[in-house]
C-alpha positions in Angstrom: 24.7 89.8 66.1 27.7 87.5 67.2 27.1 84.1 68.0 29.9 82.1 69.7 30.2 78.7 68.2 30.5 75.7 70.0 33.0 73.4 70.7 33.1 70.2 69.1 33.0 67.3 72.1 36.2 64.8 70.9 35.0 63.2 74.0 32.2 61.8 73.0 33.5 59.4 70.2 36.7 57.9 69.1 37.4 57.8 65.3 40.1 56.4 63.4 40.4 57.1 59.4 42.4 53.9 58.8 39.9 52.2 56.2 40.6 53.0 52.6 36.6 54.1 52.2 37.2 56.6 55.1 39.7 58.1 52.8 36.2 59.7 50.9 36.0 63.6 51.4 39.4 64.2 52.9 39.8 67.6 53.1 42.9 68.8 51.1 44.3 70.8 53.2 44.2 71.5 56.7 45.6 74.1 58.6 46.3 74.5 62.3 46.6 77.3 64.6 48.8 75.6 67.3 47.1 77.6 70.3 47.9 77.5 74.0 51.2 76.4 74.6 51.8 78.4 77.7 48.7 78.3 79.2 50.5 74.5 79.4 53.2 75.4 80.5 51.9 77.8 83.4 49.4 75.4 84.9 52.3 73.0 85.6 54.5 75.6 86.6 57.2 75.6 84.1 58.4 78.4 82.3 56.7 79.2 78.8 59.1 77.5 76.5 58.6 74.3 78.2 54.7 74.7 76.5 56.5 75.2 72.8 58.8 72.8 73.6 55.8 70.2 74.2 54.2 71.8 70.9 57.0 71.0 69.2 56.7 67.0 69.4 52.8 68.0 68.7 53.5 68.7 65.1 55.4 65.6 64.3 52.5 63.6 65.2 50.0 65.5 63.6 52.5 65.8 60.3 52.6 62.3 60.2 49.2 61.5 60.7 48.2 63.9 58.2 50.4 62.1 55.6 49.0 58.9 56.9 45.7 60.1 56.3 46.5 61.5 52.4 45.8 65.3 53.6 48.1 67.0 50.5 48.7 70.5 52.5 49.2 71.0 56.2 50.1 74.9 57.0 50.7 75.6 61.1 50.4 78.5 62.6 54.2 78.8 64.1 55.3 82.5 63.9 53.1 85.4 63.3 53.8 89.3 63.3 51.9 90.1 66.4 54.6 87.8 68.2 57.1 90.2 68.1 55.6 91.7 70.8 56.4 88.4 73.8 59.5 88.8 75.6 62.4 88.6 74.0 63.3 85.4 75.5 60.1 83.6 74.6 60.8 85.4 70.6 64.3 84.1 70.9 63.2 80.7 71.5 60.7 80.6 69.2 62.8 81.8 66.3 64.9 79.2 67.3 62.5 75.9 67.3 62.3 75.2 63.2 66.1 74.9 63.4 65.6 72.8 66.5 62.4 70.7 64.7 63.7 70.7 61.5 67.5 69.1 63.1 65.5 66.6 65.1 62.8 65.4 62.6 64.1 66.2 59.0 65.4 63.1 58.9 61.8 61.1 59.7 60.2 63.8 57.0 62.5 62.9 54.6 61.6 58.9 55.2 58.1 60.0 55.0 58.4 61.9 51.5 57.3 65.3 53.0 58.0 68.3 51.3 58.7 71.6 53.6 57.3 75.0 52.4 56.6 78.4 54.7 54.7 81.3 53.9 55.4 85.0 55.3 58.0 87.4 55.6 61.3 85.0 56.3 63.7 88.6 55.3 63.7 90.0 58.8 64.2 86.2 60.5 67.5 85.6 62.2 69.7 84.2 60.1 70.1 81.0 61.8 66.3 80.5 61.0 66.1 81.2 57.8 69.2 79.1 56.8 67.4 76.2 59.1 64.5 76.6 56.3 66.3 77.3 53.5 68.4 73.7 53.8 65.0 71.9 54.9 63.3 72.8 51.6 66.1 71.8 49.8 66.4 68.7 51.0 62.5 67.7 50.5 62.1 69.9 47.2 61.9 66.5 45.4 59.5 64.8 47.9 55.9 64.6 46.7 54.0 63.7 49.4 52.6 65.8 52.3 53.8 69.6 52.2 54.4 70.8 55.6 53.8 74.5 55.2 55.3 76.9 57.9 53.6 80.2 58.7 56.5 81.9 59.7 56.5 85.9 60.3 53.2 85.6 59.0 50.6 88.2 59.2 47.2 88.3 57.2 46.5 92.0 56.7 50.1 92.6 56.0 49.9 89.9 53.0 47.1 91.7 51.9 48.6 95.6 52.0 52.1 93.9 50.6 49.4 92.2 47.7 47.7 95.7 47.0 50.9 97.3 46.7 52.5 95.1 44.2 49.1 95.2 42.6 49.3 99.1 42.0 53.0 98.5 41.1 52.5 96.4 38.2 49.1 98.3 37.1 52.0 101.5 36.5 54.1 99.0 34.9 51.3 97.9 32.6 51.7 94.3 33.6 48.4 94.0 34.8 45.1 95.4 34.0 42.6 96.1 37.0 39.5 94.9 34.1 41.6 91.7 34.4 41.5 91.9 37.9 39.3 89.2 39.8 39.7 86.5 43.1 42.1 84.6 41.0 44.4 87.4 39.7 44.1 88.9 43.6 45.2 85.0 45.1 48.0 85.2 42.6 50.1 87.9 44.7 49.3 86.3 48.3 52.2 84.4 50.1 49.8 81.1 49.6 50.1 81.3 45.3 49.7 77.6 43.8 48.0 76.3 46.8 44.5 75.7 47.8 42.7 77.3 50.2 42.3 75.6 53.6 39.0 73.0 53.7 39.5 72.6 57.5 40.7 75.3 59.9 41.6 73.5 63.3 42.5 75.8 66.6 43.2 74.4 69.6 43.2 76.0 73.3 39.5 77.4 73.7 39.7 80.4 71.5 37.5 80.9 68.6 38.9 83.7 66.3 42.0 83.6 63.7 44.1 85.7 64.6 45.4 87.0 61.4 45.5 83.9 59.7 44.7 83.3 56.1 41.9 85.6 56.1 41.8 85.9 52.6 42.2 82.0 52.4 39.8 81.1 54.2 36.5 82.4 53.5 35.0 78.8 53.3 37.2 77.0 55.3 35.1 74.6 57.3 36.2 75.4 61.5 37.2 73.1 64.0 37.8 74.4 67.8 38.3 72.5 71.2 39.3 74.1 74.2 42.4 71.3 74.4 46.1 72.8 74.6 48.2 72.2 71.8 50.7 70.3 73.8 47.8 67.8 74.6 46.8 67.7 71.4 46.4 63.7 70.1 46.3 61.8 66.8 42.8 60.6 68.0 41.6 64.3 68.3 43.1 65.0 64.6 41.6 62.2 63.2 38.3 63.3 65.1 38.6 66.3 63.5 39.4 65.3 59.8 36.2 63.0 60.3 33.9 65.8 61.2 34.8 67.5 58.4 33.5 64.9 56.3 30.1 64.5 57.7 29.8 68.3 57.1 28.3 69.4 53.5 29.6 72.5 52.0 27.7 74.6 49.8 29.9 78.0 49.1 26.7 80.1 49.8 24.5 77.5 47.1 21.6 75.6 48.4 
């Protein structure tokens, strides 16, 4: 039976986590599949990079709110490998944004102490995006606030397949045993290795699915959806969100 789940109404309240008791439950980390950027863009009749243009100023307010609001890990949902498939216009100017973000807002980041990570497969990135990265993690490596963790190139199942294959790999190599292998050993080969799972899995634009996205990772993530476009997305309706989250009680299939 499939049951669609409902939206949550940011409408209906206004909440802002600016008391040090509202601090209580944070979740973590939060991660963000930055949906409906040219939906934007079409219903005000610009062309589709305008929308990821508009997202683009987006996740500088939601990094620094997040940071604001003591969230430790904040992965977005920038590039994945189903988008290979857009025009290649729109996958030209996508590949081309972290160098743009990254040249405009490094500098605020930096003041802000927050650390910038990716996940996925950066070897087949153009070379001007992968050096954009490169030089932004150096630059925060010593920051230990926020991390700002790009989903670049990323794809679920194929983190998964690229897992079981080093898995068999170092079976045959005797560097692993599969008696010794459980969740843990298993998390240990995925792009996300050293970081926590997601608490709070946000997706804007209407859609309820994931879309490849940390599959694995989040098998009790707690989901937040609205039907709001990225580019209208608002501190207010992240902090709405990190508030649900804490009225919600997770149990991890316990009673």
């Amino acid at each position: 039976m499939s049951m669609r789940l409902p939206f949550f109404n940011h409408k209906k309240t206004k909440v802002k986590v600016n008391e040090a008791s509202d601090f209580d439950n944070m979740p973590g980390h939060v991660a963000i599949i930055m949906d409906g950027n040219g939906r934007w863009a079409k219903k005000r009749g610009l062309p589709r990079i305008a929308g990821h243009k508009a997202g683009m100023d987006v996740v500088k307010q939601v990094t620094k709110t997040a940071a604001n609001c003591h969230v430790e890990t904040l992965t977005l949902y920038a590039f994945s490998t189903e988008n290979w498939r857009r025009p290649k216009s729109e996958v030209d100017y996508l590949l081309g944004l972290p160098k743009e973000f990254l040249h405009t807002y490094l500098p605020e980041l930096m003041g802000n102490n927050v650390r910038i990570e990716t996940i996925g497969n950066l070897n087949v990135l153009p070379a001007h995006t992968k050096e954009a990265v490169a030089y932004a993690k150096e630059k925060t490596k010593d920051n230990d606030g926020l991390l700002l963790n790009f989903a670049l190139n990323y794809g679920s199942r194929f983190e998964i397949i690229q897992a079981i294959r080093q898995i068999v790999t170092d079976v045959d190599n005797s560097r692993v045993t599969l008696d010794k292998l459980d969740e843990d050993v298993f998390s240990e080969y995925l792009y996300t290795t050293g970081l926590s799972d997601p608490d709070l899995l946000i997706r804007t634009s209407g859609e309820q699915r994931l879309s490849n996205f940390l599959l694995w990772q989040s098998a009790y993530s707690e989901f937040w959806f609205t039907d709001v476009l990225w580019p209208d997305f608002t501190e207010d309706m992240f902090r709405q969100a990190l508030h649900d989250y804490q009225q919600r009680k997770r149990r991890y299939g316990g009673i």
